[in-house]
C-alpha positions as CSV (number, residue, x, y, z in Angstrom):
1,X,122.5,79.6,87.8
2,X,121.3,83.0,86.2
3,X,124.9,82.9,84.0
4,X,122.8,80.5,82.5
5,X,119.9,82.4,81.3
6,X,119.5,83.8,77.8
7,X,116.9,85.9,79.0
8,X,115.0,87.1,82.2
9,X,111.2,87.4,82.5
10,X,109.9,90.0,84.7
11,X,105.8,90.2,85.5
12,X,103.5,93.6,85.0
13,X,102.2,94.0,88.1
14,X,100.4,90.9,90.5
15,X,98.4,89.4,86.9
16,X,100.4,86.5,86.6
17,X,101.5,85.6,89.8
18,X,97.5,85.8,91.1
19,X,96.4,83.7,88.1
20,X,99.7,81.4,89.2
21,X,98.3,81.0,92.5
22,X,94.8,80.2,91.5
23,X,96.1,76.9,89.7
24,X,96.8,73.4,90.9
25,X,99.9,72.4,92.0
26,X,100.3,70.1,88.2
27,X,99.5,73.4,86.2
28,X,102.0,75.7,88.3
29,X,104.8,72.4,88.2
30,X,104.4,72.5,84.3
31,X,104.4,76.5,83.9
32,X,107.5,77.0,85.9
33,X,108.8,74.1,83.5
34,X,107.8,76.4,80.7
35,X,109.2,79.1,82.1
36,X,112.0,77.5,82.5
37,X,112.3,76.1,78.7
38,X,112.0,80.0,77.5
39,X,114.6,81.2,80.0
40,X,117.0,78.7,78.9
41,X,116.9,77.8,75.4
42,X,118.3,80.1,73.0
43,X,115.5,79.1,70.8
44,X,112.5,77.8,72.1
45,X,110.4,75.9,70.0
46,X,107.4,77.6,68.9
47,X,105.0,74.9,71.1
48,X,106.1,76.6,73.7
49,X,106.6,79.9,72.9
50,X,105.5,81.7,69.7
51,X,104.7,85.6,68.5
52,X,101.1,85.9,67.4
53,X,100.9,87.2,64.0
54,X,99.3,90.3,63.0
55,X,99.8,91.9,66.8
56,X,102.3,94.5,67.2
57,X,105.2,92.7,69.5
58,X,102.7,90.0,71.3
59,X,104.2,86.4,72.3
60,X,102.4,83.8,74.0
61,X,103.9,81.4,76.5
62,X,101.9,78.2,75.6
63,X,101.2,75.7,78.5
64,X,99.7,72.5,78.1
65,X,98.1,70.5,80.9
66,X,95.9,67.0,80.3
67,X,93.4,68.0,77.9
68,X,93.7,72.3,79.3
69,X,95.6,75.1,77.5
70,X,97.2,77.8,79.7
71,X,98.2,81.1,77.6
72,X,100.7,83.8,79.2
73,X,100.8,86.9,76.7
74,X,104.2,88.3,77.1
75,X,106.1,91.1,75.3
76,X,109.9,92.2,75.1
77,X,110.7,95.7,76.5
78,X,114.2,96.5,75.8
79,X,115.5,93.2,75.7
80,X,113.6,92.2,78.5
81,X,111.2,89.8,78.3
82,X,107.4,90.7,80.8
83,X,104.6,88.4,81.2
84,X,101.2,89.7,82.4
C-alpha cells in the first residue's frame, strides 16, 4: 500500500527504533498509529505532527498515551521525511 503514502519516514541510525523497543506494547500500538496518520494524510493535524518554532527545520511527531507524552523530533531531508 505504499502508492498510498504521501510521504516516507526513514530513522537516523538505531535512536528510534531502541527507544521503540523500550516501550510497552500500548505506546508502540499508538506510535505506529501516529506514524501511520503522518504517512498518510496529506495534512496532518498539528496534534500530531507540528514544526517547532524558532528551530531551523525541526518537527515533532506528538504521541499521546493515558496521561504520558511521547516526542519523536523529525526533520525533512530532500523531501524525505527522518525521525531520530
Amino acid at each position: 500500500m505504499k502508492e498510498n503514502f504521501k510521504r516516507n519516514i526513514y530513522y537516523y541510525k538505531r535512536y528510534f527504533l531502541d527507544f521503540f523497543l523500550s516501550q510497552t506494547k500500548d505506546v508502540q500500538k499508538k506510535i505506529k498509529w501516529t506514524l501511520e496518520l503522518v504517512m498518510t494524510l496529506e495534512r496532518v493535524p498539528s496534534k500530531y505532527f507540528c514544526y517547532l518554532p524558532g528551530t531551523d527545520g525541526l518537527y515533532e511527531i506528538r504521541v499521546e498515551v493515558g496521561n504520558n507524552i511521547f516526542r519523536v523530533f523529525s526533520f525533512f531531508d530532500e523531501e524525505t521525511l527522518l525521525s531520530c
